[in-house]
C-alpha positions in Angstrom: 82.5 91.1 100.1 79.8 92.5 97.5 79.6 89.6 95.7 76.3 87.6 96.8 78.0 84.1 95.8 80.9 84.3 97.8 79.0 82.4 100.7 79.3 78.8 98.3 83.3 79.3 98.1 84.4 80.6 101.7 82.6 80.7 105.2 84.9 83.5 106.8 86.7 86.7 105.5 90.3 88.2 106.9 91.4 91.8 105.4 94.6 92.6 105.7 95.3 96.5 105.2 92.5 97.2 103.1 89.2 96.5 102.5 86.3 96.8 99.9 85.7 99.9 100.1 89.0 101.5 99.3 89.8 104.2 96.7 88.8 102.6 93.0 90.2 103.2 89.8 88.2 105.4 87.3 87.0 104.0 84.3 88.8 102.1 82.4 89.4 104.4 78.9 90.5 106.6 81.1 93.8 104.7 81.9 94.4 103.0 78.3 97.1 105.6 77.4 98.9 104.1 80.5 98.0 100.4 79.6 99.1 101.2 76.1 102.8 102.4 77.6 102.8 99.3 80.1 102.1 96.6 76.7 104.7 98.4 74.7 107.1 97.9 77.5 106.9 94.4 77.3 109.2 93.0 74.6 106.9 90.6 73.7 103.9 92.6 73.3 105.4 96.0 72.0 103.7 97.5 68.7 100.8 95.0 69.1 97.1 96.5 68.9 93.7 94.5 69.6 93.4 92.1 72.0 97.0 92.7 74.0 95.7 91.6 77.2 95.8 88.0 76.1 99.6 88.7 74.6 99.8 89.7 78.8 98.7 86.7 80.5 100.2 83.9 77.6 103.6 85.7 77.1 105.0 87.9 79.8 106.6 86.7 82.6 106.3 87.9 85.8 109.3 89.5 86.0 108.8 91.4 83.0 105.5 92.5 83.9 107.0 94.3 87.0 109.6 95.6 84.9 107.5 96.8 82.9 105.2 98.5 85.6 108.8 100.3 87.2 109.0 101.4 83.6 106.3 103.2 83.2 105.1 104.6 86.5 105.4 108.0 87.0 104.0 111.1 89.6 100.8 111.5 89.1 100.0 108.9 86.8 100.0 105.3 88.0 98.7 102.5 86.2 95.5 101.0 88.5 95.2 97.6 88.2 92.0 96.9 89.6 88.1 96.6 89.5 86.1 99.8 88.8 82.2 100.7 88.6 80.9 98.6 85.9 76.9 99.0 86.8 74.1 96.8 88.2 75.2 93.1 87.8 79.0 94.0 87.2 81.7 93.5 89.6 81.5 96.5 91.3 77.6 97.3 90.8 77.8 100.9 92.5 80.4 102.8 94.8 81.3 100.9 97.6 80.8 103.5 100.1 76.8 103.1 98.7 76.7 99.5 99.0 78.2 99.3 102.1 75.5 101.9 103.5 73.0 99.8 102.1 74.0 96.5 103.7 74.5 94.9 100.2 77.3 93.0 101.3 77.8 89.4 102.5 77.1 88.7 105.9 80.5 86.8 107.1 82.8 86.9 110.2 85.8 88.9 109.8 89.3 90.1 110.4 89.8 93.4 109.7 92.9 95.9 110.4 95.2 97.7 109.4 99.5 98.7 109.6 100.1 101.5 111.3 101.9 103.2 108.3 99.9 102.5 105.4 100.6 104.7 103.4 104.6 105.1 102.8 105.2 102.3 100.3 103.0 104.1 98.0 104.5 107.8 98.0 106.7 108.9 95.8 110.3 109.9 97.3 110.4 112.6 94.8 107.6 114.6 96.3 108.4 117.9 97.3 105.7 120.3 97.1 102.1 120.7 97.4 101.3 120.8 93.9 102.7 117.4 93.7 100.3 116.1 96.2 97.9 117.5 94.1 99.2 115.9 91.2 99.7 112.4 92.8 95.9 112.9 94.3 94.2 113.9 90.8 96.1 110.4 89.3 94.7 108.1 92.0 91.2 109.7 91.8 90.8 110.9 87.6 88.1 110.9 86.2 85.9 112.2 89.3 82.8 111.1 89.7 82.6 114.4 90.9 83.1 118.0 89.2 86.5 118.8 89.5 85.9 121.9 91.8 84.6 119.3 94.4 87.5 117.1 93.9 89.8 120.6 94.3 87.8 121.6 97.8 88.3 118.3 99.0 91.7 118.1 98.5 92.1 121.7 99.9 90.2 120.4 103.2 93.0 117.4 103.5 96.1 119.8 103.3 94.2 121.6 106.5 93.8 118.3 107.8 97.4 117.3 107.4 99.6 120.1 108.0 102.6 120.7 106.6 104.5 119.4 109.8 107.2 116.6 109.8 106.4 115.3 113.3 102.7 115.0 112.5 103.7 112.7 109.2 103.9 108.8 108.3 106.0 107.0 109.6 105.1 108.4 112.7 106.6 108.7 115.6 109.7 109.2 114.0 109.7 113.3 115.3 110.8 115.8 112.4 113.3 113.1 110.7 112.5 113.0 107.1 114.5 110.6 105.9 116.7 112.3 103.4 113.5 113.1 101.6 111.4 116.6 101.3 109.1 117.2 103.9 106.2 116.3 101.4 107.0 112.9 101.9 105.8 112.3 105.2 102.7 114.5 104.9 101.6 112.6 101.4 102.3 109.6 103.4 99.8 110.4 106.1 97.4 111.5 103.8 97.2 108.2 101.3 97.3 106.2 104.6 94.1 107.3 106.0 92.7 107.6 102.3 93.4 104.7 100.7 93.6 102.5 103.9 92.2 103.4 107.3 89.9 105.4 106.3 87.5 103.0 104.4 88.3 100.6 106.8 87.0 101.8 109.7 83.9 102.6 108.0 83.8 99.3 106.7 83.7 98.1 110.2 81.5 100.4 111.1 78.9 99.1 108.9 80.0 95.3 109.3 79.1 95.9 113.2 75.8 97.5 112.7 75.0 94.6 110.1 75.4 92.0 112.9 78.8 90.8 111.7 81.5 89.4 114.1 84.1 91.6 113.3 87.3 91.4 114.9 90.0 94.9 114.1 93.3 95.2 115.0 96.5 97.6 114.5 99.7 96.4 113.9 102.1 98.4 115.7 105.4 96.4 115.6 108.7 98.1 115.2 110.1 97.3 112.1 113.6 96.2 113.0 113.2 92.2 112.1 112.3 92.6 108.5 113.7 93.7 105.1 111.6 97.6 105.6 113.7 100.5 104.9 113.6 103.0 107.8 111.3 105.9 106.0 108.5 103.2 105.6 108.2 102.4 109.4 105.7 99.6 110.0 104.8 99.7 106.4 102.0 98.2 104.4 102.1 94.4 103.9 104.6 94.2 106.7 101.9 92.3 108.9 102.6 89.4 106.0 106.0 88.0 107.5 104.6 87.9 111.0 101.4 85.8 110.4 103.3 83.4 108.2 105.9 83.3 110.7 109.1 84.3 108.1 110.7 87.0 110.3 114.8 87.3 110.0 116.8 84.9 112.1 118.3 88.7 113.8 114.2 88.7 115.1 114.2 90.4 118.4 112.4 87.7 121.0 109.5 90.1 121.5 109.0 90.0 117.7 109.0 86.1 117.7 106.6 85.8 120.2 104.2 88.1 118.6 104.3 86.3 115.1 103.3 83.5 116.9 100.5 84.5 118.8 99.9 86.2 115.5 100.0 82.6 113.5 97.6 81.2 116.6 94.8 84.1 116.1 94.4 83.7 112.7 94.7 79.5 112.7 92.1 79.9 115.5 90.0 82.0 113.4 90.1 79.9 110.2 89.1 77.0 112.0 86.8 78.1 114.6 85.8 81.6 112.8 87.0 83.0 116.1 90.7 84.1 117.6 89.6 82.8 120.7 89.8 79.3 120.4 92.1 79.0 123.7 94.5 76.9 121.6 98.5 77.3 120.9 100.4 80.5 122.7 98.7 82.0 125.5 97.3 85.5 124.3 95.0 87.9 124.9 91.3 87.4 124.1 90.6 89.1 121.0 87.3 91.4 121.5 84.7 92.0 119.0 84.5 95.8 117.5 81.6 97.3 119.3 79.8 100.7 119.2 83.1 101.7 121.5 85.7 100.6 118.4 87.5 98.4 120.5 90.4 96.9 118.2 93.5 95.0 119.4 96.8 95.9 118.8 99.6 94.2 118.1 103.1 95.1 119.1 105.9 93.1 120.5 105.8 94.9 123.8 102.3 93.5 124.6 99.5 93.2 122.7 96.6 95.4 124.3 93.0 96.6 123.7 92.6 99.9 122.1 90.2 102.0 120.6 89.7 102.7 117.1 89.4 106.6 116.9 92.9 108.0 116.2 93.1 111.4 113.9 89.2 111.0 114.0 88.6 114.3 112.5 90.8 113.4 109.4 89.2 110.1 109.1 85.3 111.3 109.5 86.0 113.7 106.7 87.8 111.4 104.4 84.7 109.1 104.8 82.2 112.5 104.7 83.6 113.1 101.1 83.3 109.3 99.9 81.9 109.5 96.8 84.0 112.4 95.8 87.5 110.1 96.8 85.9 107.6 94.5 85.1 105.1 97.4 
């Protein structure tokens, strides 16, 4: 979406849970200790210096690239594969949260939404305290662009955003169940949700709207009964995937089915037509535009309905307050 060329290879745009503007990776020194673990975990690769990113792509596997990734992941310290800052004419000329203020991004029609628990495939089980969070925060987000003291205020005013309350937690609507798991869990869950996720989407929008953009959000709401999803991840990140490609389990409840395939006819409708509304395949209901009310849709197998885009708006206005500080 920042890249001024992208106009001469697509004519339309459709984020799934995420979007542009989401948490970045610090600089890239900062994370070679990790990539130096992650190469030496690759048999075919280990004790090599230089150039191993070409020993990467020409002799590991697949599988043992993700074996290699379980291998060395741990609390606080992931390995962030992804682009970062890299100045004017880079990538990534600037923080996204800038450009996106600044309108320097591509003017295309969109889809743009999000699961409604984001968050749980990407928190540790293991968390159990607040230090942890901490911990797990400080690895998404080092080095600040920021002076640490901001980073640690910012963090402070999350905690009081998110208490320490099972019921309140990702998945939610699951009540005070925690799985098995500390209490963390659930509140860490919430937290990197809305950060990583929701958060910078909704701004995203935002901005997309005011630019003129057709923009078209939803919320995927479904149960997660039909699909391989463990219980503590609820409607969990990526699970939108099976139901827009129409690969749900043959146990499928009906009201499942029937949403994957309006699901399949929205986004047909929309490649072709750059709209959802084409009045073509299952009948459904007509997919608004996101206007200065935040009117998304959501989808759920017991009807799919209008809503508005301004849950837990207080934790997602001060997610998108502190921006730059998040590294966003």
């Amino acid at each position: 979406m920042f890249n001024p060329r992208l106009p001469n290879l697509a004519r339309a745009v459709i984020s799934m849970s995420g979007v542009s503007s989401g948490m970045i990776p610090g600089a890239a020194s900062y994370f070679e200790p990790e990539w130096a673990k992650f190469v030496d975990a690759i048999p075919q690769c280990r004790g090599l210096s230089g150039n191993t990113m070409n020993c990467v792509r020409e002799k590991a596997s697949a599988t043992t690239i993700f074996q290699a990734m379980k291998q060395i992941s741990s609390l606080g310290s992931p390995l962030l594969l992804g682009p970062t800052i890299d100045g004017p004419g880079g990538i990534l000329p600037d923080h996204p949260s800038r450009l996106l203020a600044a309108e320097r991004f591509v003017h295309m029609p969109i889809i743009s939404g999000f699961n409604l628990d984001e968050g749980t495939m990407l928190t540790p089980t293991t968390v159990n305290s607040t230090q942890d969070i901490y911990d797990y925060l400080k690895g998404w987000n080092s080095p600040s662009p920021s002076n640490m003291h901001a980073f640690n205020e910012t963090v402070d005013g999350l905690l009081k955003l998110y208490p320490d309350d099972p019921s309140l937690g990702s998945p939610y609507n699951t009540g005070n169940d925690t799985f098995g798991f500390s209490r963390t869990f659930k509140r860490l869950a919430a937290i990197l949700g809305d950060l990583l996720f929701i958060g910078p989407q909704r701004h995203a929008n935002q901005q997309y709207r005011k630019a003129g953009l057709n923009v078209y959000g939803y919320h995927f709401t479904d149960p997660q009964t039909t699909i391989d999803v463990p219980a503590y991840m609820g409607v969990a990140h990526s699970s939108a995937n099976n139901y827009v490609y129409g690969i749900l389990n043959v146990t499928a409840a009906p009201s499942a089915k029937v949403l994957s395939s309006q699901m399949i006819d929205y986004w047909l409708s929309f490649a072709t037509s750059l709209t959802p509304n084409d009045g073509r395949g299952s009948a459904r209901l007509k997919w608004p535009t996101y206007d200065e009310k935040k009117t998304i849709l959501e989808l759920n197998g017991g009807g799919i309905k209008n809503t508005t885009d301004n849950f837990r708006a207080k934790q997602i206005d001060f997610i998108n307050s502190h921006a730059e500080v998040l590294r966003m």
